[in-house]
N, C-alpha and C positions, 0 to 999 in steps of 0.2 A: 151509851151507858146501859141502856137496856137489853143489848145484843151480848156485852159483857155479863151483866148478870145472868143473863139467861144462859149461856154459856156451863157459869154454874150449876143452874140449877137444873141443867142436862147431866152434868157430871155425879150430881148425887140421887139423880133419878134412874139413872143408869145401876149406880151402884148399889140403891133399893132395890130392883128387879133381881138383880143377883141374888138375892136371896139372903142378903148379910155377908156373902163370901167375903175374906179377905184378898184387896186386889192385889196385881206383882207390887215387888216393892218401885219399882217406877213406874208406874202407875199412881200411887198413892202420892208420892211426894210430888208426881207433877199436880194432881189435883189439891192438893195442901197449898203449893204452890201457887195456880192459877187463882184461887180463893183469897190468900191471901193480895195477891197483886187485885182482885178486881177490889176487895173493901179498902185498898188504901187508895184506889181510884177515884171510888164513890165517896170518899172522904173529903179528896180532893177536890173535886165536883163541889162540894157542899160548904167549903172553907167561908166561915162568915167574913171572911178580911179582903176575899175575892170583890175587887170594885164594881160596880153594874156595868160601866163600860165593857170592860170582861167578858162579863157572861150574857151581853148585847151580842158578843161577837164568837159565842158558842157553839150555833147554829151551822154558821159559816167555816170554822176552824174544827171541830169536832173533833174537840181535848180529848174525851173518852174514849174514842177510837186511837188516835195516835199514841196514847200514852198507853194503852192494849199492844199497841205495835212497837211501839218500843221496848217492850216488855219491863215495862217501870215496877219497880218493886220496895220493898222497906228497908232500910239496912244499906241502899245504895249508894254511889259515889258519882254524881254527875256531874257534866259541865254544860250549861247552856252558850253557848258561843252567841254571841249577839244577842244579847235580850230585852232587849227595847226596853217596853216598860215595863216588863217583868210578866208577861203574861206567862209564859208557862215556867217560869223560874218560882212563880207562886205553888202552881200544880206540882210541881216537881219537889216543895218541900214538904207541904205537906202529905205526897205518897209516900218521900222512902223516911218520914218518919224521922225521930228526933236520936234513930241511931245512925240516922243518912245524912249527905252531907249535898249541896249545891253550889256547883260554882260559877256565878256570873262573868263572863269572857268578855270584857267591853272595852272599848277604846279609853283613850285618857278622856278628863272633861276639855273643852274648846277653850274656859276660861274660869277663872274662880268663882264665878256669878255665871255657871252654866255648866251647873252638874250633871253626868249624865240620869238619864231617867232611872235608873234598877239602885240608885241608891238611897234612894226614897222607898225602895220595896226593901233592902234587903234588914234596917233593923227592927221590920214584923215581923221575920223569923230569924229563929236563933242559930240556925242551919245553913244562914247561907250567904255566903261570901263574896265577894264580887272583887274583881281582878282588873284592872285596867291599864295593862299592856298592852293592849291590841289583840291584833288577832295572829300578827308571823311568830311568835318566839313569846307563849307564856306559858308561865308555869304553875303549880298545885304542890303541894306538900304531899300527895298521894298520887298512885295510880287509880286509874277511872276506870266504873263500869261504864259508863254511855257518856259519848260526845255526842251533843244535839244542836245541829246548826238546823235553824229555822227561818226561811225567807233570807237569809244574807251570804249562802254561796258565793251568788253571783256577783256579792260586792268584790269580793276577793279577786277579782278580773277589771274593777276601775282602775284605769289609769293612774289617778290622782291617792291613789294606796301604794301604789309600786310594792305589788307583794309577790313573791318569790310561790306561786301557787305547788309545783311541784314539792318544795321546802317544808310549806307548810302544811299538807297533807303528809306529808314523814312524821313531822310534829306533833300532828294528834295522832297517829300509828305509837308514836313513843309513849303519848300520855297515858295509852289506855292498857287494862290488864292482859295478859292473855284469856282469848275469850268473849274481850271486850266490845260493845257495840258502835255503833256510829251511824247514826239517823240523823240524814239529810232530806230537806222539803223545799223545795223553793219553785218560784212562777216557770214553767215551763215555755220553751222557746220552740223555732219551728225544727227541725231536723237540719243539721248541718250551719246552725247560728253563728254567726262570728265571736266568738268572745270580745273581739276587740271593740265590739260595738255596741257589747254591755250596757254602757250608761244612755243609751238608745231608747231603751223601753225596762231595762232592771230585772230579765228573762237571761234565761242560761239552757242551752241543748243541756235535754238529760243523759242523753249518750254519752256528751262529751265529761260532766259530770263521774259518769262510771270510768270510763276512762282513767282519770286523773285520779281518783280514788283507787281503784284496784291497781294503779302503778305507784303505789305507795305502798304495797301488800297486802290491803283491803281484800276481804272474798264477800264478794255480793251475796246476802241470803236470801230478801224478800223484796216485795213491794207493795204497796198498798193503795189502791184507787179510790178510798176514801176523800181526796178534794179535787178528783177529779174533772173538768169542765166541759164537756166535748163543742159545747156551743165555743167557746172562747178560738177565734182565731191564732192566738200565740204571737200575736203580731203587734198588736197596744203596747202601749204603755202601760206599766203597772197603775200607776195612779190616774190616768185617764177615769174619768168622772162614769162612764159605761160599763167599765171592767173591774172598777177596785175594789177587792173582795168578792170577788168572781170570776177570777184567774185559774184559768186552767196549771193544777198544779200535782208535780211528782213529791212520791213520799218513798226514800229508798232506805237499807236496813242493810251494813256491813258489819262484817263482824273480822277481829285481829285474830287468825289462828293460834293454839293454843300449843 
C-alpha cells in the first residue's frame, strides 16, 4: 500500500518541480488515472466489513499489490473465478465502486444445508453477484474488464472436474472486452509438472499455464514477483502444515487484443 501511494506522490512531485507546466495530455490522464486506482485501493484496504481473518492474511497475500497489478479501478466490471470466502471479491467491490460491478464465478452448492462460502459475502455489497455454474460455460450479462482466477488454476486440471481446459480458456477470451485483462496466481509447480498429477500437491507449472492461455489468444503482458517464495521447494503439498501460506507463487497479467 505504501509503494502505491508513494507512487503517487512521485507523480505530483514530479509535476511540482515542473514548475506548474501543463503535462502531454497522456500523461495527465494516466496520472488522474493511477490516483484514482490507488485511493479506491486504499479504500479497499480500509473496508470496515473486511473480517479480521482477512486482513490476518494481508501480510501474506498482499492485496495492495495485486490489485496495483491488476490494474483495478472504479467503474469496472470483474469476475472473480473461484472466490472462496470472498477475500478478494470484498476488495474488488469496494475499489471499482458502486458504478462497478463483481462477479462471483463458483460452483453450485454440494447440498441445500451447504452453501457455498461467497454467498454469505455477497449481500454486504450491493455490487456483487455470484454465479454458480461452475467454472466450464458461465456466463454475465456483460462483457468484462478483468478475469481474476486466484489459487484455483490448477483446479481446472482435477480429474474429478473433467473440464475441457483448452474450452474453457476460449470462454474467458469471450467474456472479456477487447483490451480486457486476465490475472492468474496460483502455487507454483517444479518446471515440466505433470498436470495430470494435479491433485498430488494442488501446484500447476507456470509455463505450462502461459501456454494454455496464450493458445486461447491471450498476449502475455506482465509479471509480478510479489508472492514470490524462493525458499519453497515447489514440491509440497499446498496444505502441508510447513508451506501453507508460504508457497512459492506466480502472479501473471493477459490481456485480449483489441
Amino acid at each position: 500500500m505504501r509503494a502505491i501511494l508513494a507512487s503517487v506522490v512521485g507523480v505530483l512531485a514530479l509535476a511540482a518541480c515542473a514548475g506548474g507546466a501543463i503535462p502531454p495530455l497522456g500523461l495527465a490522464a494516466t496520472s488522474h488515472s493511477s490516483d484514482a486506482s490507488a485511493s479506491a485501493i486504499a479504500a479497499a484496504m480500509n473496508d470496515s466489513r473486511r473480517p479480521d481473518a482477512d486482513k490476518a492474511r494481508d501480510d501474506l497475500r498482499h492485496p495492495a499489490d495485486i490489485l496495483a497489478f491488476a490494474e483495478v479501478r472504479p467503474g469496472q466490471r470483474i469476475a472473480d473465478v473461484g472466490p472462496g470466502g470472498g477475500y478478494y471479491t470484498r476488495l474488488f467491490a469496494v475499489a471499482v465502486g458502486e458504478s462497478g460491478r463483481v462477479y462471483g464465478i463458483d460452483r453450485p452448492n454440494r447440498a441445500p444445508d451447504q452453501p457455498r462460502a461467497i454467498l454469505a459475502v455477497a449481500p454486504q455489497y450491493s455490487n456483487v453477484s455470484v454465479v454458480q455454474d461452475g467454472y466450464q460455460s458461465w456466463n454475465v450479462p456483460e462483457q468484462l474488464d478483468t478475469i481474476f482466477i486466484s489459487q484455483i488454476y490448477h483446479d481446472f486440471h482435477l480429474p474429478q472436474f473433467n473440464l475441457d481446459v483448452p474450452a474453457l480458456n476460449r470462454m474467458l477470451f469471450a467474456r472479456l472486452k477487447p483490451g480486457g485483462e486476465l490475472v492468474i496466481i496460483d502455487h507454483s509447480a517444479v518446471a515440466g509438472f505433470d498436470p495430470a498429477r494435479t491433485d498430488e500437491v494442488h501446484r500447476i507449472d507456470q509455463a505450462l499455464v502461459r501456454r494454455e492461455v496464450e493458445a486461447a489468444g491471450f498476449v502475455f503482458e506482465a509479471e509480478s514477483q510479489v508472492l514470490r517464495n524462493p525458499a519453497d521447494n515447489r514440491t509440497e503439498r499446498v496444505f502441508d502444515a510447513d508451506i501453507r501460506g508460504h508457497t512459492d507463487q506466480f502472479v501473471m497479467r493477459f490481456r485480449k487484443p483489441r
